[in-house]
N, C-alpha and C positions, 0 to 999 in steps of 0.2 A: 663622095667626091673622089676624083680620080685623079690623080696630079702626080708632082713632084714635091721633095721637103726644100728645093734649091729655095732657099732666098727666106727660108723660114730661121726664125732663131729657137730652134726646141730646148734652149737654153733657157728660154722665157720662166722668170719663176710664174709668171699669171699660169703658167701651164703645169702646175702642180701643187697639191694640198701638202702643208705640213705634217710632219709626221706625227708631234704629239697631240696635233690638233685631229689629224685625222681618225689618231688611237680615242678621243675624248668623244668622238662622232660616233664610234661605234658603241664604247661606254654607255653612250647616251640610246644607240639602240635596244640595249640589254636594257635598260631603265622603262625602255615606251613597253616592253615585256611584262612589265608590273603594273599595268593599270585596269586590268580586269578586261582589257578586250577579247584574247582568245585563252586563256589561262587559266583552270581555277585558282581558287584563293591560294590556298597556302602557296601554291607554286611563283604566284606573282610575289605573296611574301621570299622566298628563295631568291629571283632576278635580285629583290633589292640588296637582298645578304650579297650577291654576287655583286652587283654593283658597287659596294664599300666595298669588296675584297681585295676586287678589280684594281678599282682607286687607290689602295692602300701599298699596292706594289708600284702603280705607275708614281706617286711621291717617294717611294724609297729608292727608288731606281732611275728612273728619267728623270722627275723633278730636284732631285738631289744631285745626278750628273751634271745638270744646268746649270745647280750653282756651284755646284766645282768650278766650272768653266767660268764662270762670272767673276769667283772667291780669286782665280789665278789671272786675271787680265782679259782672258779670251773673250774677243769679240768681234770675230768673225762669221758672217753670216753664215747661214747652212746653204749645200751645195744644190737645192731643189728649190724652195719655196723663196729660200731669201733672208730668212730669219736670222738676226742675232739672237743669242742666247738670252739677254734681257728680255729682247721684243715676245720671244717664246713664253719667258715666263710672266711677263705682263698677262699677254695671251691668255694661257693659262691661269691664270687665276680667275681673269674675267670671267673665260667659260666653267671654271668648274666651279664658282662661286653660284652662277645659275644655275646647275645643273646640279647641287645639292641644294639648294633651294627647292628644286622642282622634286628631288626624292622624298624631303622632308612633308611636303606638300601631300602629295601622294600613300605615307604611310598616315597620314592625322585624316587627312579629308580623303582617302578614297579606302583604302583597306581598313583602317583600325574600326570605321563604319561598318562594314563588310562584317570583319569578324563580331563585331555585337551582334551582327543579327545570327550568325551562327553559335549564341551562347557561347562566346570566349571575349572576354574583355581585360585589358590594363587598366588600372586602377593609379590615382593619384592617394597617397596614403588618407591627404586629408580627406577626403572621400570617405574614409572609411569608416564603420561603426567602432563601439567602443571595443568587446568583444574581439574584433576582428585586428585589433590594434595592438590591442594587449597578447593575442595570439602572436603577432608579429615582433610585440616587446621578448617574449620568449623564445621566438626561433631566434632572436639578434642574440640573446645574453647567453643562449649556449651553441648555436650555430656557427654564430659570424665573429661576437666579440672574441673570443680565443684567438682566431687567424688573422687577425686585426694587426699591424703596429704605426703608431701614431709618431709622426715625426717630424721634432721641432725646428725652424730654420732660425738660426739667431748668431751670433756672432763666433760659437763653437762649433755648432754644428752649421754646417752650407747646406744651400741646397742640393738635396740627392743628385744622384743621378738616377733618373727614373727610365724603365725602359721600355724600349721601342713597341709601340703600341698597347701600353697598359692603360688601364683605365684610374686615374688616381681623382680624389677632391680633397682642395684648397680649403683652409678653413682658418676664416681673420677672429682673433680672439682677443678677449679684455682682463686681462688678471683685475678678479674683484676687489683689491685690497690696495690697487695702482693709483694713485690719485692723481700721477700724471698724465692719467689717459694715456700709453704707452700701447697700440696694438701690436697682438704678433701673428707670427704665420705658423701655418702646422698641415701636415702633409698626410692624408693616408688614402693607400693604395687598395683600389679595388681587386680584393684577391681571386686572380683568373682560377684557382682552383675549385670555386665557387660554383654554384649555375646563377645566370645572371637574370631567372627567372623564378620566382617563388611563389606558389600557389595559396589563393587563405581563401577559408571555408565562406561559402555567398551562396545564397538560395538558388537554385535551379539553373546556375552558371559556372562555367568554370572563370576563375577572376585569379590577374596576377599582378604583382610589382614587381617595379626591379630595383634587383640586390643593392646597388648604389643609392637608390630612395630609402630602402630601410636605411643602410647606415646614415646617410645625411640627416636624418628624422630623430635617429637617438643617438647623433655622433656626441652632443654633451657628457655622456658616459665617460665617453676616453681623453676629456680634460677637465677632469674636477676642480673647481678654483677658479675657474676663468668661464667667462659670458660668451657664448659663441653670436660673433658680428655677422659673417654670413660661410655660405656651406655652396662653393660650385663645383663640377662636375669636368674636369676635363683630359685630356687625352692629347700622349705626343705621337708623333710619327716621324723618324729618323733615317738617317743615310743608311741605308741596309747593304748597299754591293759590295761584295768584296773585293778586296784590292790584293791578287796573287800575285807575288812576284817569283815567276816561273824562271826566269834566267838565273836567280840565285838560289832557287831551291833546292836541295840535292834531294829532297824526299816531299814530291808534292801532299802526300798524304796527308803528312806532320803540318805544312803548310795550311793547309784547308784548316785543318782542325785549331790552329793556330788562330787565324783570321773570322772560323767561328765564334767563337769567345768575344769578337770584338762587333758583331753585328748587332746588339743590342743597343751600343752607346754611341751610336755613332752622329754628327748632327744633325738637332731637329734641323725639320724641314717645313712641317705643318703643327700649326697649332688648332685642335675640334676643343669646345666651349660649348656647355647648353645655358641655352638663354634664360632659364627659369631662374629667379632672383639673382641676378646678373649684378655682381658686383666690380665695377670700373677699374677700381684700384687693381683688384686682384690680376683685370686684364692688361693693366701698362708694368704691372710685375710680375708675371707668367713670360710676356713679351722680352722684359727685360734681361731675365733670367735665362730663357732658351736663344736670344741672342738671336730673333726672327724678328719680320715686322708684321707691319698690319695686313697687307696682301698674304701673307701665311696664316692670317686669323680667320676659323670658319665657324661663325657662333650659329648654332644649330636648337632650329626647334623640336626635340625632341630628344628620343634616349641617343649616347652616341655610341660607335661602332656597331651600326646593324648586322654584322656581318653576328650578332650573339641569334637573329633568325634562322640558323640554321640549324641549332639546339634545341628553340624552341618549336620550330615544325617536329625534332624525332623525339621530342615530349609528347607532342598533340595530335602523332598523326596516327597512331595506333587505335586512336576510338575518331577521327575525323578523314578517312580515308575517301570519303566521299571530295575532300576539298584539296585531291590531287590527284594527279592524271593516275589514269585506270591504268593498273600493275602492265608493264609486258615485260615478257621472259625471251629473252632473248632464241632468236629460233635454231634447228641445224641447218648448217650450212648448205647451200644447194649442190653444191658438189662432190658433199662428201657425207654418207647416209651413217647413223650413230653407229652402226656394226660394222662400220667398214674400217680395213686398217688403211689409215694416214700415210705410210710409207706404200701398201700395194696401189691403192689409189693414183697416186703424186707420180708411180711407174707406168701409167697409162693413160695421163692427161694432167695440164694443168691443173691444179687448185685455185680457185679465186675465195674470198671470206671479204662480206661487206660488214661490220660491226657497227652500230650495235645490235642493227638489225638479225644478224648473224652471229649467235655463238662466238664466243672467245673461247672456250675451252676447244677445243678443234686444235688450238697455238699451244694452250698448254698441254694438251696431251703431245702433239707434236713431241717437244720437249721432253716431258715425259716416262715414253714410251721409247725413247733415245735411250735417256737412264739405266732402263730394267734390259734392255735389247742386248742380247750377245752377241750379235752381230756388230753393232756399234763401236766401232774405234774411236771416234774424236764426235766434241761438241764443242762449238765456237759461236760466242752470240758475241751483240754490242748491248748494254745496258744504261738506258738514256733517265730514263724514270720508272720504279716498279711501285709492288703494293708496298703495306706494310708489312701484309705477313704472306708473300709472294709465294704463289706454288711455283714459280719459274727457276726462283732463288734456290728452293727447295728439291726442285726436281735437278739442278743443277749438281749442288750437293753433295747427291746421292750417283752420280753419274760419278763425280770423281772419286766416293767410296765406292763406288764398283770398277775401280780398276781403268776407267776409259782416260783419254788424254780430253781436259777440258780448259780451254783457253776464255776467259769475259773480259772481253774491255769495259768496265764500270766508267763511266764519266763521272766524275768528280766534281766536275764546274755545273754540272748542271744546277742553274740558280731557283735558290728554296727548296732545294733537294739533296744538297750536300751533305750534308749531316747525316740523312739516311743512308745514298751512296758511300760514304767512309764508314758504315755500319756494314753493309754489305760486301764492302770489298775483304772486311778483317775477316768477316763470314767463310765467306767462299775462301779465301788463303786458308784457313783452318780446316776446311774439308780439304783442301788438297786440290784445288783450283790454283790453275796458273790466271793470274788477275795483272792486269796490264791498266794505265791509268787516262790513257787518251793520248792524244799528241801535242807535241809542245804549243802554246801557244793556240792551238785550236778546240774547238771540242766537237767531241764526236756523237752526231746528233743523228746517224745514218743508222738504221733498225734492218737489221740483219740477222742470219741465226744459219749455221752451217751444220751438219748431220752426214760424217762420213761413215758408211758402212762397209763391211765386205760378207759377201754374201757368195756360194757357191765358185770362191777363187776368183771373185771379179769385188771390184771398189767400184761403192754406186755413191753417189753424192746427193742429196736434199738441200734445198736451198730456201728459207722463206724470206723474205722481203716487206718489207711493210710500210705504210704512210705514219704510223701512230705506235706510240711508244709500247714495250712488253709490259703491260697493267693491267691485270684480270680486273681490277676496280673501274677504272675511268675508259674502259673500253665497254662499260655498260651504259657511258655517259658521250664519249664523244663519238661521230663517225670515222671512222676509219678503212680504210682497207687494205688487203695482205695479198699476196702469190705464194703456193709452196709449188716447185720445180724441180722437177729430176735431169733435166737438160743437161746434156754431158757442157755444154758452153759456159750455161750460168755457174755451174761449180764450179768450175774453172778458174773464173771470174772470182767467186766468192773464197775460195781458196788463196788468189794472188792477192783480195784486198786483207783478208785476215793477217796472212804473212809480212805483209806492209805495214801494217800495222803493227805488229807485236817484234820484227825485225828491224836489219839493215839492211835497205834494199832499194832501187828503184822505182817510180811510180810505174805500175804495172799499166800494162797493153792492155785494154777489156775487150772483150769479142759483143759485151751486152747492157752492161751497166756500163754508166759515165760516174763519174767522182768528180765531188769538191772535195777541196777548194780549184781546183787542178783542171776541172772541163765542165762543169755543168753550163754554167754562164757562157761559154762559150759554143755549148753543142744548142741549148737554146737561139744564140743567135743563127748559127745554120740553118735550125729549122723554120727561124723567121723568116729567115731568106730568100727559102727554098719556099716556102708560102706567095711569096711575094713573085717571086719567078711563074710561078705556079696562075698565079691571076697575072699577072702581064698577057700570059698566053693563053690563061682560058677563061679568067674573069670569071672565076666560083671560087675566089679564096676565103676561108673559114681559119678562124683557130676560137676555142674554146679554152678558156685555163682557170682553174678552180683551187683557191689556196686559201692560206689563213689573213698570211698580209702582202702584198704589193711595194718595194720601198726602193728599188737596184733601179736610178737613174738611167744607166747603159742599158737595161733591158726597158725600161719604158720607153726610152728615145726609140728603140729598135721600133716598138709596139706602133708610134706614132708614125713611123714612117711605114709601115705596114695600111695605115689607117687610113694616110694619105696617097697610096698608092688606091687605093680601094679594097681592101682585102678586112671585110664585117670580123669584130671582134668582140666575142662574149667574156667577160671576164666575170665569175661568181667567185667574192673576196669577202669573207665573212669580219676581219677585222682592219686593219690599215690600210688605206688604199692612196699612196703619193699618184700617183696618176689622175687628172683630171679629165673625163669623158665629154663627149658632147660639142668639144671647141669646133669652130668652123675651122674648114681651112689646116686643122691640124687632127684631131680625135672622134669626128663626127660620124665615123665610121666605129667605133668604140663605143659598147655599153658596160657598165658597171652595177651588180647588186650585189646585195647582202643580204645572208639570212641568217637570222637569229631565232632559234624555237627550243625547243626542249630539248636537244641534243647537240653539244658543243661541234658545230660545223668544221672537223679536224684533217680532215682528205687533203691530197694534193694531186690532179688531173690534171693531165697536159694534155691536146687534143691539136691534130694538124691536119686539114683537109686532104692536102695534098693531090689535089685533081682526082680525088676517090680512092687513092690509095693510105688511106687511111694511117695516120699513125697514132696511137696515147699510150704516156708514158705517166707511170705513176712514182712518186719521190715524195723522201722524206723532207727537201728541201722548199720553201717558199722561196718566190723571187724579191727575195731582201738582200742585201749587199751582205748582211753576215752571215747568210746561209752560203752565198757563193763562194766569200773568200777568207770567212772564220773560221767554218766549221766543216767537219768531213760528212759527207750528204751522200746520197744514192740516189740516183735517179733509170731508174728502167723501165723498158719497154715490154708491152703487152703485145704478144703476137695472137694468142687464137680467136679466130674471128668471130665466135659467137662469147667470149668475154667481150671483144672488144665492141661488137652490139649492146652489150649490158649496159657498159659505159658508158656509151653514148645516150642511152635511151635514161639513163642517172642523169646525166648531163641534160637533156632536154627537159627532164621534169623538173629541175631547178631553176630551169631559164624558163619555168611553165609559173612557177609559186607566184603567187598572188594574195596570200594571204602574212607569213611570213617574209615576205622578199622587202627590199626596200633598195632603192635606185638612186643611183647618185647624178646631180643634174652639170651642168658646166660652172657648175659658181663652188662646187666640193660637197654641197649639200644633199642630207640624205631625204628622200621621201617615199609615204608607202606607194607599192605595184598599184595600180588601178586594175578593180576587184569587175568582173564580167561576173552579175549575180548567176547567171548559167551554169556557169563553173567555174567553181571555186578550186584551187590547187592550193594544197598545204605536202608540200613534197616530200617534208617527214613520215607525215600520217600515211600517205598514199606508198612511204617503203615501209611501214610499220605494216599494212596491209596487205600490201605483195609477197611479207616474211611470212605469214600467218596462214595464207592464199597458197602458196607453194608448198607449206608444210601440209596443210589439210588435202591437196590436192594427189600427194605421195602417199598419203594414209588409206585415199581411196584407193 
């Protein structure tokens, strides 16, 4: 439709999904991943591990911000959908009450099936023969009972504090000698130092229970004298965010480390319960005690915290390799051949690296090869999330025991990663790294890496840029993609943002990159604009935009009126998408998918027709309102025309998937692509193929 937005109110919440509902949609995508459609076994076991893990941060962090906001008065609707924070958490619990329901479903009645037929089975103890019981009476009395401590709640001692997401069981007891019939309570925690999976010997199977069945089986052991009433199984989940207070800091470091120590205790939020001899009492005094209600109670058929499946797939997968996706190695880069030096290369054309398809070592040699280079005077990176035992850190290091000037900005806030970051900032300060902590109040989520040289009386500058974090690890898992550039412009650029950063100085002039908090959001709308101008007068407006999540109000409005001029819009949004496609009258011109497969969908692609003059721009930032005006972002442009082909033709095979893709309709709801049995597209597989196709093709 081709119009105007006069008269329209794109204020309308009907014209936008919530956002924690939106996040529980796509949750629930990674879940439809686990039911044996396109996956083998273990790997659908994997989804569901990711699925609790998933869950486990959005209560520690969203669902506990909510009730912050409830706990202080607030109750004011959100700025898109409409939502009070009540109605959110209503919400939520509705859906994610069904939505473990349906996982729990799915491990008894569709995988745990599965796995018996592949000779691997979980076992219930009573199940067991005598032999096998008594084997297991042995591995408890020298295995488990020592790391055991059993703890009584009664008028001296309170109830612990137990922490954030441990697995403890409740157990109601009777002193034999009591005539008053007097029960009591007694506490003990399932020790995470443990594996939560134990094997006992079974005829031509492999056969396991878990850790918390054996000790509920022989917990009579650890109170002698007393009759045990009943033996459940449950698990808290807690206010995990931290609360920095940056204005009074004088030394953020000390601060973090401060506010770490307190992430463990902070308030429940969710109460998990396995329903197996489910005792009442024990649930209106578990409730009573963590000081939640019943919409926080999730009594679960089965083990709880599945996220212990990812232990046991790297237990079983060494002799059942068959029941996960066939190994790939990630390939060399097409641009850059294994003999060739990184530095001559990057002096005669762009570099592009599409990961994981593509090599990450390519980034750390980069790096590297900085290090050991005499010619090398300065290395300047940003540091958002690394490995654990990071070559980048490492090569880093070594750069600054070799004499070079090396500047890292470590991000500190980065959340569920701080602890490591404060590990790696003392790191690098001890090599002799200049280490800077982000900037106030925002964090710096922008992946960057500067490489100043001099070479024959000239200063040459290297520049790489990236979508996804420096992680030799999880760039085997998410896609991503990178630039390295010798552009006299872009160093330039990357030069004034490093100095910005680590000085006092003004926001720099960029000749090529744009910056958050400071322009992105705002150079996005120009190019809407410019879109929009672009189909008035020629009527072939296109934008394509490829992210993690969709959520900045101002730029969806933009998008809508884009929609409604006429100007066709792709959006492939792998997780949150506030934007509602499809409306008449307002979006109908807007499509929305998701894809979910084996490879964490990490990239960020901007794409703008532009009457054929083509622009995409790749950024670390999604168009979420915290990437525009929390955090410091990068957002740059692709000029050489046969990358910028690449992209596009990435771009078209994603808006091609029909197997992994999944569509959102005008009501917010996801559903799978409708599948043309002719051709099938899985756009993972089809780049997994074209990595392997180009390498074999150089060989020849």
């Amino acid at each position: 439709m081709v119009g105007s937005n006069r008269g329209r109110n794109l204020e309308n919440p009907e014209y936008y999904n919530n956002r924690e509902l939106s996040w529980l949609a796509f949750n629930e995508r990674v879940l439809q991943e686990s039911t044996l459609q396109n996956n083998p076994l273990l790997e659908c076991f994997k989804f569901l591990a990711i699925f609790s893990s998933n869950l486990d941060e959005f209560f520690m962090v969203r669902v506990a911000g909510l009730k912050d906001q409830v706990k202080a008065g607030f109750n004011k609707p959100e700025n898109k959908a409409g939502l009070t924070p009540i109605q959110q958490l209503k919400a939520i619990s509705d859906r994610t009450h069904a939505l473990v329901e349906k996982q729990y479903n799915t491990f008894n009645s569709v995988l745990i099936p599965a796995l018996l037929d592949a000779n691997v089975c979980f076992k219930n103890i009573n199940e067991l023969q005598e032999e096998q019981i008594a084997f297991l009476e042995k591995y408890f009395d020298e295995q488990i009972f020592p790391v055991l401590t059993p703890m009584a709640v009664d008028a001296y001692r309170p109830f612990p504090m137990l922490a954030n997401k441990s697995l403890n069981i409740v157990v109601m007891l009777h002193e034999q000698n009591d005539e008053e019939g007097h029960d009591r309570v007694a506490l003990v925690q399932v020790p995470a130092v443990l594996d939560r999976t134990i094997q006992v010997p079974f005829d031509d199977m492999e056969c396991y229970v878990y850790l918390e069945d054996v000790i509920a089986f022989f917990i009579n052991k650890l109170f002698t004298g007393y009759e045990v009433k009943s033996v459940n199984v449950f698990r808290i989940t807690r206010n995990a965010d931290l609360t920095i207070h940056e204005e009074g800091a004088r030394d953020l470091l000390l601060e973090i480390e401060k506010e770490l120590k307190k992430r463990k205790w902070g308030a429940a939020v969710r109460l998990e319960f396995q329903d197996k001899d489910m005792d009442e009492r024990v649930i209106t005094y578990l409730l009573k005690e963590l000081e939640i209600s019943y919409a926080d109670l999730y009594i679960n058929n089965g083990p709880l915290d599945l996220t212990f499946l990812f232990s046991f797939i790297k237990k079983i997968k060494e002799t059942r390799e068959e029941l996960l996706y066939e190994t790939f190695i990630p390939q060399p880069p097409m641009d850059v051949k294994s003999d060739e030096s990184i530095f001559q290369k990057a002096m005669e054309q762009d570099l592009f690296f599409h990961h994981p398809y593509e090599s990450f070592e390519p980034i750390v040699d980069f790096v590297s090869q900085a290090a050991d280079d005499r010619c090398v005077l300065a290395i300047k990176q940003t540091l958002y999330r690394v490995s654990g035992d990071s070559p980048i850190i490492e090569a880093l290091k070594r750069a600054a025991e070799n004499g070079k000037q090396v500047t890292v900005l470590v991000e500190l806030k980065a959340r569920f990663d701080e602890e490591n970051n404060v590990q790696w900032a003392k790191e690098l300060e001890k090599a002799g790294c200049h280490v800077i902590y982000g900037m106030h109040n925002l964090k710096t989520h922008s992946k960057i890496t500067l490489v100043v040289r001099k070479r024959n009386g000239r200063i040459e500058r290297f520049v790489h840029l990236g979508t996804g974090n420096y992680n030799d690890q999880t760039a085997k898992l998410y896609t991503d993609m990178g630039l390295i550039t010798s552009k006299r412009k872009f160093g330039i650029d990357a030069t004034n943002f490093f100095n910005y950063l680590s000085g006092y100085t003004e926001i720099p002039k960029f000749h090529h990159i744009t910056m958050a908090p400071f322009g992105i959001r705002k150079k996005f709308i120009q190019l809407i604009d410019q879109e929009i101008l672009f189909h008035k007068k020629y009527g072939n407006g296109r934008i394509i935009l490829k992210m993690n999540s969709l959520t900045d109000k101002v730029l969806i409005m933009k998008l809508y009126e884009a929609s409604i001029i006429g100007v066709k819009i792709n959006c492939i949004i792998r997780g949150i998408c506030c934007l509602r496609p499809g409306i008449p009258g307002v979006s109908e011109n807007i499509q929305v998918v998701s894809i979910v497969g084996r490879f964490l969908e990490h990239s960020r692609i901007y794409y703008f027709h532009h009457n054929g003059e083509e622009k995409i721009y790749l950024s670390s930032a999604d168009m979420m309102t915290r990437n525009m005006v929390k955090r410091v972002e990068i957002l740059f442009p692709i000029y050489e025309g046969e990358l910028k082909k690449r992209l596009f033709s990435i771009l078209t095979l994603q808006l091609n998937d029909n197997i992994k893709a999944r569509y959102q309709d005008n009501e917010g709801k996801y559903h799978y692509v409708k599948k043309n049995d002719q051709n099938l597209v899985n756009s993972q597989i089809e780049l997994l193929k074209k990595a392997y196709q180009v390498t074999l093709d150089d060989e020849e």
